[in-house]
N, C-alpha and C positions, 0 to 999 in steps of 0.2 A: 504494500500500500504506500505508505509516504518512506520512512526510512526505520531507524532505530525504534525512535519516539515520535509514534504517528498523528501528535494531537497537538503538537508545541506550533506555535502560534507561526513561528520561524519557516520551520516545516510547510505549515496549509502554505502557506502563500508560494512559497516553491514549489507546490506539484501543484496548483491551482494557477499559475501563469504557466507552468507547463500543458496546462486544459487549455487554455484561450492558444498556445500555441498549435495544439493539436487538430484545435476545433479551424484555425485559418487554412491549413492544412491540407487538411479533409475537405473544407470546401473549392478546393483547386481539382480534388479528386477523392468524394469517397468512397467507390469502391475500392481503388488500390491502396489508400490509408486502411482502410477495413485487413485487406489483402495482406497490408507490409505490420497489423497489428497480429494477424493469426498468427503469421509468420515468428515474429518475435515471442509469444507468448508462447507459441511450440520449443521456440531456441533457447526460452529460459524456463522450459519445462524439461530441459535437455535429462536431467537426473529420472527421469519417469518413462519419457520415451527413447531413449538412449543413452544408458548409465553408464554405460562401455567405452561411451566415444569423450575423448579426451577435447576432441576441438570443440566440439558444441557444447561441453561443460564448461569450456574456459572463456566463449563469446558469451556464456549466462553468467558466468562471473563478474564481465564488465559491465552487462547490462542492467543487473539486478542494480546497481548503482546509480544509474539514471533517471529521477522522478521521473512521475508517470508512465515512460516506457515497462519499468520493469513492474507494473500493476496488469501490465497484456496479461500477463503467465496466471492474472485469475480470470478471466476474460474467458466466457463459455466456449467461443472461439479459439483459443490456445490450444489447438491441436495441430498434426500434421495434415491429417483429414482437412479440415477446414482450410487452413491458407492453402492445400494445392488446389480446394474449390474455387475461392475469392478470388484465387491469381488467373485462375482459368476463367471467371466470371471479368474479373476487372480489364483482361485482354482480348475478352470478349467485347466489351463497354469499349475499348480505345478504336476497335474496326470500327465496329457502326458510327460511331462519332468523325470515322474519320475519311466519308462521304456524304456529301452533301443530300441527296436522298435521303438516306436513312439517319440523319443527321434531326432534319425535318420531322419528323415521323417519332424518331425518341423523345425531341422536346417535350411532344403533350402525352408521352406513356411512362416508357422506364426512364427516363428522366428524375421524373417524381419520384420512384420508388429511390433510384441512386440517390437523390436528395436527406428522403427518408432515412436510408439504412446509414447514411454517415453519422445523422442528428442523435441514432438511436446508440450510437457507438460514442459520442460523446458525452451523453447523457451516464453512460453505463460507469464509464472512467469517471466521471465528477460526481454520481451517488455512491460507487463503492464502494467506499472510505466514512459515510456516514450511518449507510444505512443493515453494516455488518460489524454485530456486535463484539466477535472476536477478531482483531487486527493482527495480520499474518505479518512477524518480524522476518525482512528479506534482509542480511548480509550479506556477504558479498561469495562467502563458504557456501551460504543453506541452500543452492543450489545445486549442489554437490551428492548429496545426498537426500533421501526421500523421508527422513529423519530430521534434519535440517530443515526442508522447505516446511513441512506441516508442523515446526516451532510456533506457536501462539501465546501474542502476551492480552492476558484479559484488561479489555479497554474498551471504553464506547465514547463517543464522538460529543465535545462538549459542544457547548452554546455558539463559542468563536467558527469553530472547525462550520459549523450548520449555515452560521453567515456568509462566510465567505467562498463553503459552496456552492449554494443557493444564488447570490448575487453573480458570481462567474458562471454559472449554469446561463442563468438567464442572460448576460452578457453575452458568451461563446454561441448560444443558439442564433441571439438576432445577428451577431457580426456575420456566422456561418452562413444562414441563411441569403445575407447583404451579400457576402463576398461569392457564394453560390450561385448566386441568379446572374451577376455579373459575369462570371465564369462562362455561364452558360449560355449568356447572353449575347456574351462575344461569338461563341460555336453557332449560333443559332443565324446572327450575321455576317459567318463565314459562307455560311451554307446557302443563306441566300443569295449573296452576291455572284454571279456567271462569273466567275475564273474559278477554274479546274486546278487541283490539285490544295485550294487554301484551306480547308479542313487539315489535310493531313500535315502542312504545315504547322498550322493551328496544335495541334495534337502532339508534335513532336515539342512546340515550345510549354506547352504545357507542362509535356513529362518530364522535359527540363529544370522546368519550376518546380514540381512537384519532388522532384527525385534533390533539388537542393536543399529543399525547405526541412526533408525528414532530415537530412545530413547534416544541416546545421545542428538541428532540433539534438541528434545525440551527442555531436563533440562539442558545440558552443551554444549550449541552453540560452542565457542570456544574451546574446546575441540575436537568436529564431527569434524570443519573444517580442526587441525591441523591430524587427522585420514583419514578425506577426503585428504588431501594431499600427505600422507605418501602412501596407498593405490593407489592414480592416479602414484603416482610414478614409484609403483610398477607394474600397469597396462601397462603401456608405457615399462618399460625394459623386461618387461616380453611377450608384443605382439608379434614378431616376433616368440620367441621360442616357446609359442603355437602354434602360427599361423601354424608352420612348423609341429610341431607332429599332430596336426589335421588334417589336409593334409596327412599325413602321414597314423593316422587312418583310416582315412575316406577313403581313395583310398584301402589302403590294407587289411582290414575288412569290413568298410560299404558299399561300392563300388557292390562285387560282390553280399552281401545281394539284395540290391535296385534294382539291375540289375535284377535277378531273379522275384522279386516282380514286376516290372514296364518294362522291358525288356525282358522276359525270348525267346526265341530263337532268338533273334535278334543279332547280331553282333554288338562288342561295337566297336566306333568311333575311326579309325587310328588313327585320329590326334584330339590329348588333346586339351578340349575346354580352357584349362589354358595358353597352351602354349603361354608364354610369347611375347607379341608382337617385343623386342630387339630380340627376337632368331629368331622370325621370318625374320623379314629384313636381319639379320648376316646371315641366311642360302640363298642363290642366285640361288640353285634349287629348283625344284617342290619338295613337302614334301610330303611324302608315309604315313610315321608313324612317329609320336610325341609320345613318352610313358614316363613318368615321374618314373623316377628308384631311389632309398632312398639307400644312403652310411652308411655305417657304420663304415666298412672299405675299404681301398686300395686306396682314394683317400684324399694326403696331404692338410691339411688345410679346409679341408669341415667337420665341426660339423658332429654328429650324425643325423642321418634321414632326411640331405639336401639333397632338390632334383635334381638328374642331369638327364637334360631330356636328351634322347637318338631320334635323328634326323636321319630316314632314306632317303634316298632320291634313285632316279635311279641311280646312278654315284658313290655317297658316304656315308658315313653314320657322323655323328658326335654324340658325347658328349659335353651339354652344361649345363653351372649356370648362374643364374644370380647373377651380383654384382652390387655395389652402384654405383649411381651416373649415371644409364641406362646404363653401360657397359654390356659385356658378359664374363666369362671365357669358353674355348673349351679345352678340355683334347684330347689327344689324343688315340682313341679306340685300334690303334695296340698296341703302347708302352703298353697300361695298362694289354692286353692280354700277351702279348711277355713276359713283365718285370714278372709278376706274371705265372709260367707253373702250368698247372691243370686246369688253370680255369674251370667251368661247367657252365653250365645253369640247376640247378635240379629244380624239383618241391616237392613241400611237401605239407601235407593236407590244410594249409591256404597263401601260397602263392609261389611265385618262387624268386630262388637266383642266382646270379652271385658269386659263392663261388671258395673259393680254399682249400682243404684237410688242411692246415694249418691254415685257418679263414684269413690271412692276406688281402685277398680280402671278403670282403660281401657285396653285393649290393641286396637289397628285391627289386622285383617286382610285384605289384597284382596279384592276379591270373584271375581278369577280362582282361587279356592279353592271357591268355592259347592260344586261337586260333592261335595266333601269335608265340608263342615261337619259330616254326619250323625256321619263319623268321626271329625272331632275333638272334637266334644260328648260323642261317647261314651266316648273313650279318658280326654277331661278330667274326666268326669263332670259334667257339667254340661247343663243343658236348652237346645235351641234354639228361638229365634223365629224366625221365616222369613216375611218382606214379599210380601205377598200381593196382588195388585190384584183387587180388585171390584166392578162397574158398580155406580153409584149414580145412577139418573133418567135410565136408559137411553143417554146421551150423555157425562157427565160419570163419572172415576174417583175414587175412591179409595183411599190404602191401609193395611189394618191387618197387624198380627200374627199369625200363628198358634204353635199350638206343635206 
């Protein structure tokens, strides 16, 4: 569990910023954290499942010395069974991740679960130690022997130890989560961008990362952790702004892919399953069409590829965002048409715009909308162009405009 004396004040906070290091970790990659944790709790189980072999008795030697690591070896996972499944699973997790297809496709399935099974492995290592009331003394010998490792000194978890669990629990979960989604976030707009081969790019800097960060974590504790902080840092100011371009991706590229694969002549859903619950109550009529539209330009104060969902209803239409705090902001649809002349609704090979000949207005829309376009040109008043293919020299296309 922690060391000699598992309950000294000194102690918690050493194998509890060992957690927050474990927990940034993991979230770069938790199945093969999962994977590199069976592993070790098997290697510092060396006396049980290989009593004979002198090397794996002497790598449990050094290990058993290292907060938190050396807590794997109680880990229901600490067998050899197990890490050769994880590593077989976790190299399983780095193929699919590392084309854009199936890339797509994990996001909204095993995604979650790899999510899950990391959080659940974090959880395990930061209630350990509180919520077992005999504390297993590891020196640096008692893995040596099977007499030694099952040494117990009778102790149970004071008041302090419960604090500063509990708060790093709950700290390592949100950062993990933050630094997760971003991780993933990033894979998610590898996959949709058309260049070939940038997943598995993607993938290799990953494992990079991932295979430094356990490295440190064993020979320069203190060092992972002041990395693990800088990084969750990083993870937290940087969530929302992936958050948003993935969204972005994912509607405007992987959207119409998946629809095809898993939808193909079906009609896609008037009203977005995202749509914000504040827009909803702020809207007081029946709702036709919810379609989430990405600025770029023409509306002040809205970042790059923020979404402003566009609200049709029988009677009226709106333009809405969300802002802080469960508010809304509503732009208004004439002013934005009126104030900008030209505006269009065109289409282009991968998606449609709300443009104006000068750029000053550009608003992307999926083109998992097409079927729609007719109504939202009309409702916005505005003319559509609609991409048209037609034979040019019998063999060769091309394509223009129509209105």
């Amino acid at each position: 569990m922690f060391a000699a004396n598992p309950f000294t004040i000194g102690n918690s906070f050493g194998y509890y910023t060992g957690i927050f290091s474990t927990a940034v970790t993991a979230s770069v990659n938790p199945t093969a954290t999962m994977a590199f944790l069976a592993t070790l709790g098997a290697i510092e189980n060396a006396s049980l499942y290989s009593p004979d072999s002198a090397f794996f008795n002497a790598i449990a030697d050094g290990l058993n010395s290292v907060p938190v690591l050396n807590s794997a070896a109680s880990l229901p996972i600490a067998n050899p069974y197990a890490a050769v499944f994880l590593t077989i699973v976790a190299a399983v997790m780095i193929i699919i991740h590392s084309f854009a297809q199936s890339k797509i496709l994990s996001q909204a399935t095993i995604d979650k679960l790899d999510k899950l099974t990391g959080w659940i492995g974090i959880t395990a290592l930061s209630l350990m130690p509180l919520v077992t009331n005999d504390a297993v003394a590891k020196p640096a010998s008692a893995a040596k022997t099977v007499a030694g490792a099952a040494a117990k000194t009778s102790s149970s978890a004071p008041w302090y130890a419960w604090v500063i669990g509990i708060t790093t629990l709950i700290l390592a979960s949100v950062v993990y989560s933050c630094v997760y989604d971003c991780v993933d976030n990033i894979g998610t707009i590898c996959a949709a961008i058309p260049v070939k081969g940038l997943n598995i790019v993607e993938q290799i800097i990953k494992a990079i990362l991932h295979a430094g960060m356990i490295l440190l974590q064993i020979t320069f504790p203190a060092l992972s952790f002041i990395i693990s902080i800088i990084i969750a840092i990083l993870g937290i100011l940087l969530f929302r702004v992936l958050a948003r371009a993935t969204f972005y991706y994912k509607e405007v590229y992987a959207r119409p892919i998946l629809h095809r694969i898993f939808r193909n002549g079906k009609e896609v859903d008037k009203v977005h399953k995202k749509l914000p619950r504040r827009i909803r109550k702020r809207v007081k009529h029946d709702i036709e069409y919810a379609i989430p539209l990405f600025v770029f330009n023409g509306v002040p104060k809205m970042p790059s590829r923020s979404i402003l969902w566009l609200v049709i209803c029988k009677e009226d239409i709106h333009l809405m965002a969300k802002r802080s705090f469960f508010r809304c902001r509503e732009i208004s649809a004439n002013k934005l048409i009126t104030s900008h002349p030209g505006v269009v609704l065109t289409e282009t090979r991968r998606f449609m715009q709300l443009r104006t000949p000068d750029k000053k207005v550009n608003i992307v829309i999926g083109k998992s909308y097409k079927d729609f376009a007719y109504t939202i040109s009309g409702r916005l008043g505005v003319p559509y162009k609609e991409l048209k293919e037609v034979p040019v020299e019998q063999a060769s296309h091309k394509l223009e405009y129509v209105e």
